[in-house]
DSSP file (Angstrom, degrees, kcal/mol; ACC not computed):
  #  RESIDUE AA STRUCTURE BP1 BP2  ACC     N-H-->O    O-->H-N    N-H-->O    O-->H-N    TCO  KAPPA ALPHA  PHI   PSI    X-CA   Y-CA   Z-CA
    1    1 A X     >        0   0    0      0, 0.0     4,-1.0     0, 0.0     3,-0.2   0.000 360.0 360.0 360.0 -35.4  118.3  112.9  101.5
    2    2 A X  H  >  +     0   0    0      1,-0.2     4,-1.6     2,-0.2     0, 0.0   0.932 360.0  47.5 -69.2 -55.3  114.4  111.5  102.6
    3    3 A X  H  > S+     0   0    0      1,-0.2     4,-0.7     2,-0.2    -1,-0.2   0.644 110.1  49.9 -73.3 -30.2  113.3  113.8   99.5
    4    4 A X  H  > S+     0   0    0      2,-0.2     4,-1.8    -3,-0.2     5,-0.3   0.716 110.0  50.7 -72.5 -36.1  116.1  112.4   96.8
    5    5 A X  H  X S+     0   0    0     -4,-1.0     4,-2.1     1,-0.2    -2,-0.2   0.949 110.2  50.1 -79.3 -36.4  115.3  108.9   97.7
    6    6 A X  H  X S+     0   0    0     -4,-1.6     4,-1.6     2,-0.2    -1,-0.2   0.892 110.6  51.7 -70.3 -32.6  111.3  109.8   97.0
    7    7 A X  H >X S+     0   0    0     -4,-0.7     4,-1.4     1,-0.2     3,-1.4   0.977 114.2  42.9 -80.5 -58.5  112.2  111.3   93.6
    8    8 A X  H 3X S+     0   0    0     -4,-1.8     4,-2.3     1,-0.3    -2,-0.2   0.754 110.2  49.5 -47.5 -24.3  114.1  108.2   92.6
    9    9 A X  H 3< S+     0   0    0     -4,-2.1    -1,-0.3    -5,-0.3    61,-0.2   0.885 119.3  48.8 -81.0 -34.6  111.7  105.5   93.8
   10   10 A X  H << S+     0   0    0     -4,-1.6    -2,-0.2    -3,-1.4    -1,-0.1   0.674 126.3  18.4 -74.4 -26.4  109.4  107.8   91.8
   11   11 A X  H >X S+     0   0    0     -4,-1.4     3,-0.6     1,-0.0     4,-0.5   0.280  95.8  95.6-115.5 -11.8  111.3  108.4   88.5
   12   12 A X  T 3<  +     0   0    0     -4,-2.3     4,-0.4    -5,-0.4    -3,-0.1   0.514  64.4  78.0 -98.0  31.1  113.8  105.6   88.4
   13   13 A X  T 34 S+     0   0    0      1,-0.2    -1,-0.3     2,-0.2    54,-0.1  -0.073  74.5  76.1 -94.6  39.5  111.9  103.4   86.4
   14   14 A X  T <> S+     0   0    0     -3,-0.6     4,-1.5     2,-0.1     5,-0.2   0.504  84.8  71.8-101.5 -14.6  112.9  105.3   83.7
   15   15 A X  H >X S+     0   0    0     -4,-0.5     4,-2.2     1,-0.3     3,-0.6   0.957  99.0  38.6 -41.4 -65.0  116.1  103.5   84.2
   16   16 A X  H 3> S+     0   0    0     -4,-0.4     4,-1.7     2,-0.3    -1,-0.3   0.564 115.4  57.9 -88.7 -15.4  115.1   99.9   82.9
   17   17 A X  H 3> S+     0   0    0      2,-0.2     4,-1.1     3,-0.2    -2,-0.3   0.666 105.7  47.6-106.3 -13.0  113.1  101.7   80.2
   18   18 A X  H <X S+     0   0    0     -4,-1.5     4,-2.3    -3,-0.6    -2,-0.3   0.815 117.3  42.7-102.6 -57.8  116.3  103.5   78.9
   19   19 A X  H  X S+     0   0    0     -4,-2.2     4,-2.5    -5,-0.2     5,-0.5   0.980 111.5  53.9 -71.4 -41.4  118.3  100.1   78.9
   20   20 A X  H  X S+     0   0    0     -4,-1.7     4,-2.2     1,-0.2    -1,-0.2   0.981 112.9  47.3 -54.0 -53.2  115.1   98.3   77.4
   21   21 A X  H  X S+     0   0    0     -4,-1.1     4,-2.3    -5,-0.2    -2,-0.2   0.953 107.3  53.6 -49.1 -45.7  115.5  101.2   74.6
   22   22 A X  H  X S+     0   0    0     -4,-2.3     4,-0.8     2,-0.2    -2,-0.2   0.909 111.6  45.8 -45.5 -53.7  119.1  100.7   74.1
   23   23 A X  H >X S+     0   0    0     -4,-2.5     3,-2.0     1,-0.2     4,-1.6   0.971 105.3  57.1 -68.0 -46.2  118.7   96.9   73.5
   24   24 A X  H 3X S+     0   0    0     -4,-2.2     4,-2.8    -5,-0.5    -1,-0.2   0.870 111.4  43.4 -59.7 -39.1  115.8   97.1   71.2
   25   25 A X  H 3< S+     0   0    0     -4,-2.3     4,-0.5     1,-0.2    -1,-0.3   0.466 110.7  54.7-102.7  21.0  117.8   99.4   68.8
   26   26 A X  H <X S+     0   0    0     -3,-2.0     4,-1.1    -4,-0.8    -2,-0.3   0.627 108.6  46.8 -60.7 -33.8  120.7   97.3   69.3
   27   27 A X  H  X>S+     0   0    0     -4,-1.6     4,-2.0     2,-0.2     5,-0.7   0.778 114.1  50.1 -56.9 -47.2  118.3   94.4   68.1
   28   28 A X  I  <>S+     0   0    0     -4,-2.8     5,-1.6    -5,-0.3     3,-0.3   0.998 121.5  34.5 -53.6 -62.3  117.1   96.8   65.0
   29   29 A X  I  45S+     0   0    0     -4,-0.5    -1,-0.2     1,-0.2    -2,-0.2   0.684 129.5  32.8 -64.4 -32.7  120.9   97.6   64.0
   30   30 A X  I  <5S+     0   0    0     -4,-1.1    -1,-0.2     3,-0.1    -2,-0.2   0.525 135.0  18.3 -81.5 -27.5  122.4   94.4   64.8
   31   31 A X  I  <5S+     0   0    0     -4,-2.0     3,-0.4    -3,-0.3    -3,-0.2   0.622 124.5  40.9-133.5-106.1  119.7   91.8   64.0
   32   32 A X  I >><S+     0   0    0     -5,-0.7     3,-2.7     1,-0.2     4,-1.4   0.813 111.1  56.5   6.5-104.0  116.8   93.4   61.5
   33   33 A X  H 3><S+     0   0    0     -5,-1.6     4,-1.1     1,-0.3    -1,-0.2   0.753 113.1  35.7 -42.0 -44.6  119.2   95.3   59.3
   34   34 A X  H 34 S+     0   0    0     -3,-0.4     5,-0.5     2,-0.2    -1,-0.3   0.197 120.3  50.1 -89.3  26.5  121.4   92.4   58.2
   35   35 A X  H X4 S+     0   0    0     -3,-2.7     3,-2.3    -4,-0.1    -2,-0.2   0.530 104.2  53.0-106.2 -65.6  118.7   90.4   58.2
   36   36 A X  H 3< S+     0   0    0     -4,-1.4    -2,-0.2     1,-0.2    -3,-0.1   0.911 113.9  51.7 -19.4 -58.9  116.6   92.9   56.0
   37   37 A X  T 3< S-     0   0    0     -4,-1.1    -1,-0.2    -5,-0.4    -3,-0.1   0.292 134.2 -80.1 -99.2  17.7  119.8   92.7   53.5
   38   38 A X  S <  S+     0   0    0     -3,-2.3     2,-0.2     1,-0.3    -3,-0.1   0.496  83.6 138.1 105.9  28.3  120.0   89.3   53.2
   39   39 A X        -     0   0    0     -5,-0.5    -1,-0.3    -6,-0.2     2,-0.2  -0.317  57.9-100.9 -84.1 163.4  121.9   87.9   56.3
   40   40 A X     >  -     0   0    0     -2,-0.2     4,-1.2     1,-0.1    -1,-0.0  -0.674  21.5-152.5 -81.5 140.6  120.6   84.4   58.4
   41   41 A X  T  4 S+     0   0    0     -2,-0.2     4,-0.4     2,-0.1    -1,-0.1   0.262  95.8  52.7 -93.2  -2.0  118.8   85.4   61.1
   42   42 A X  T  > S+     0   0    0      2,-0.1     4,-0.9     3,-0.1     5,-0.1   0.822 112.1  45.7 -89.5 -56.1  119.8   82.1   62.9
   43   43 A X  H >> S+     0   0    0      2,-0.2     4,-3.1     1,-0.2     3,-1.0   0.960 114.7  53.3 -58.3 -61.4  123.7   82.8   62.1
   44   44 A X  H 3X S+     0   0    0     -4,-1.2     4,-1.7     1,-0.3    -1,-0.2   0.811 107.2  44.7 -25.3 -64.4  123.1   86.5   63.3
   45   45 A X  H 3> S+     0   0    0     -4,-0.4     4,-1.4     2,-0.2     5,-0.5   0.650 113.2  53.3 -68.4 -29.6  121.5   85.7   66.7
   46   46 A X  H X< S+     0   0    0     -3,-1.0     3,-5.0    -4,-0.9    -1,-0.2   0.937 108.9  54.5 -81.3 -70.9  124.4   83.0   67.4
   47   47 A X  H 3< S+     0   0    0     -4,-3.1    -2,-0.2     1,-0.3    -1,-0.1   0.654 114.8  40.2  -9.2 -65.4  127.1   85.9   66.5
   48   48 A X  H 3< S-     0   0    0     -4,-1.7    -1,-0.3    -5,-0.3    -2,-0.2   0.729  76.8-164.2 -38.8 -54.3  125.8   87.7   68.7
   49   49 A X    <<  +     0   0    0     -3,-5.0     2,-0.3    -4,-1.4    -3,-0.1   0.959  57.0 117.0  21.2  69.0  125.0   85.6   71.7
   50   50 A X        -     0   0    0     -5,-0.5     2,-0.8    -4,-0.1     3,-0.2  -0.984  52.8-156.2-135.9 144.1  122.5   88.8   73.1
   51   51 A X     >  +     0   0    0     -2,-0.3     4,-0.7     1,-0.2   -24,-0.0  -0.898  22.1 175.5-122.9 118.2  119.1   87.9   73.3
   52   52 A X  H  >  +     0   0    0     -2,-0.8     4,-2.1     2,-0.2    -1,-0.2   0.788  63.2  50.6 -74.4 -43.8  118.1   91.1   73.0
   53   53 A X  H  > S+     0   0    0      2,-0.2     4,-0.9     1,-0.2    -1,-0.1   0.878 113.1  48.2 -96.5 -15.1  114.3   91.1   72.9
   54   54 A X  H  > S+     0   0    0      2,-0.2     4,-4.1     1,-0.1     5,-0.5   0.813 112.3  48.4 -62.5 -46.6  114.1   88.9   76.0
   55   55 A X  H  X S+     0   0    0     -4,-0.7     4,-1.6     1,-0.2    -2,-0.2   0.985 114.3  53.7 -52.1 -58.5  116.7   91.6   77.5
   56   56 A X  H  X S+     0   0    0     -4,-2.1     4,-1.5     1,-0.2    -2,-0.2   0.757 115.4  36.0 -65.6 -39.0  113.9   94.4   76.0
   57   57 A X  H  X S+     0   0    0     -4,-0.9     4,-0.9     2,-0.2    -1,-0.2   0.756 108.4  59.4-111.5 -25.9  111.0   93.0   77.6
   58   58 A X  H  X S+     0   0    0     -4,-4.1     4,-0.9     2,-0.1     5,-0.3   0.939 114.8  44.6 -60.5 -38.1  112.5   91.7   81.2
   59   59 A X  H >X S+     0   0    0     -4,-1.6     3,-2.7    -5,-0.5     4,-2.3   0.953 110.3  52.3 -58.3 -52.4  113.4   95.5   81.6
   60   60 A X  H 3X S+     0   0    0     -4,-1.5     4,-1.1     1,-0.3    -1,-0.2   0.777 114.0  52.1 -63.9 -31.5  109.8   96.9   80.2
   61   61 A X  H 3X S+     0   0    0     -4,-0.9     4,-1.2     1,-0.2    -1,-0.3   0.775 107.1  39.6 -88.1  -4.7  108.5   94.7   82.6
   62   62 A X  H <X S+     0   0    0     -3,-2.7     4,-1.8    -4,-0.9    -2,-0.2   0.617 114.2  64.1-103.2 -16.2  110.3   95.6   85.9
   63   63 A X  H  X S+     0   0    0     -4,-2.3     4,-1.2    -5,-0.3    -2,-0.2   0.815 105.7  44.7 -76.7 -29.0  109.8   99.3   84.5
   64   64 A X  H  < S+     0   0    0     -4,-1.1     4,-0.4    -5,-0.3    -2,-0.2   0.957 103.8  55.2 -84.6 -41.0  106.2   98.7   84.8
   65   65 A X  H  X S+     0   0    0     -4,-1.2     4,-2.5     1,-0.2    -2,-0.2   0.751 112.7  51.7 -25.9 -45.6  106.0   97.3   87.9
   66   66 A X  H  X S+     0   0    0     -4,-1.8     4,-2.2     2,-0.2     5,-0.3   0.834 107.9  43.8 -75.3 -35.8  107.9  100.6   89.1
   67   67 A X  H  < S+     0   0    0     -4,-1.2    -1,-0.2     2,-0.3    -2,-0.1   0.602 114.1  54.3-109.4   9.0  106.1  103.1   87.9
   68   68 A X  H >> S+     0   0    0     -4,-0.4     4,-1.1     3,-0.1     3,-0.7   0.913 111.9  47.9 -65.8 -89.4  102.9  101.1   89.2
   69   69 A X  H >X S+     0   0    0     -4,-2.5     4,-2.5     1,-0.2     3,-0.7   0.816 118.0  37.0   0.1 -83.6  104.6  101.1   92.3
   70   70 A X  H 3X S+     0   0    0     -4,-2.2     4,-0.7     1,-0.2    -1,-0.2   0.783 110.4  59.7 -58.8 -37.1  105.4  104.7   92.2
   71   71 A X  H <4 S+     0   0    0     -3,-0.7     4,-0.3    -5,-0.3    -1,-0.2   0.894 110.8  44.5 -70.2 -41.5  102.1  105.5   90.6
   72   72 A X  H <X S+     0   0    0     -4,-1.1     4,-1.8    -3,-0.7     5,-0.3   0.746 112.4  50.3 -57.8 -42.1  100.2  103.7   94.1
   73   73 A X  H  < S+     0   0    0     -4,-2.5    -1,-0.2    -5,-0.3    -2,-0.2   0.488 108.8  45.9 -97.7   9.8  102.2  105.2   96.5
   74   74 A X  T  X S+     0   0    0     -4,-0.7     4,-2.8    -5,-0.2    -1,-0.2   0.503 111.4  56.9 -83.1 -32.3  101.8  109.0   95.2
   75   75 A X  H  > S+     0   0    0     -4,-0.3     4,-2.9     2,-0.2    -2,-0.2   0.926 111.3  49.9 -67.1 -46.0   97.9  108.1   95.0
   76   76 A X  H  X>S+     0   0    0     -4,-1.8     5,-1.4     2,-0.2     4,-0.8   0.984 111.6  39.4 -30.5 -68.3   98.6  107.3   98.7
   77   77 A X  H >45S+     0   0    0     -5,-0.3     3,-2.9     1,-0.2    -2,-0.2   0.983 115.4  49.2 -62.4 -64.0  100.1  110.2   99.7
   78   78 A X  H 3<5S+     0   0    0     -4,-2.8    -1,-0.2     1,-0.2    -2,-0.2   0.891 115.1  55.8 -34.5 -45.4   97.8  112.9   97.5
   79   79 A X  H 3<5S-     0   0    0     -4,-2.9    -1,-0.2    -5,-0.1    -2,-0.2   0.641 114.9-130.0 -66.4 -11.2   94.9  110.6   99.3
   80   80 A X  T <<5 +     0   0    0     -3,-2.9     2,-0.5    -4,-0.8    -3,-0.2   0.896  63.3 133.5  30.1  73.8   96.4  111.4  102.5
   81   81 A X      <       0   0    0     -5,-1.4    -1,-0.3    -6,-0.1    -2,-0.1  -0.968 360.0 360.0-116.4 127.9   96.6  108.0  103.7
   82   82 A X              0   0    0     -2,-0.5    -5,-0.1    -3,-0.1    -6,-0.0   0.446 360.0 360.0-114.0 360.0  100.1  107.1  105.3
């Protein structure tokens, strides 16, 4: 169980980095492309009510934080400092 919980603390900021993808081409497909083809981009975004690239960027950021995180306390461990 000790060893599951270490792989996740280690990998699950891929997590937030998979929803931050998800939004962002929900923003392309939803937002862009009818904008691109001659849609409001004001009208869109009300339609919607997603704010998508705020949604894209809280995620990218707690995803960096993690794998920061993750990234210090495996340099830890290799350093064999506990």
């Amino acid at each position: 169980m000790k060893k599951q919980i270490q792989l996740f603390l280690l990998t699950g900021w891929l997590i937030p980095i998979a929803v931050a993808l998800l939004f962002f081409g929900r923003w392309i497909t939803e937002i862009v492309v009818p904008t691109l083809k001659g849609g409001n981009f004001d009208q869109l975004y009300d339609l919607h009510q997603v704010r998508y690239l705020d949604t894209t960027l809280v995620c990218t950021v707690v995803a960096f934080i993690w794998a920061t995180a993750a990234v210090f306390k495996w340099a830890r461990k290799c350093s064999g400092a506990a």
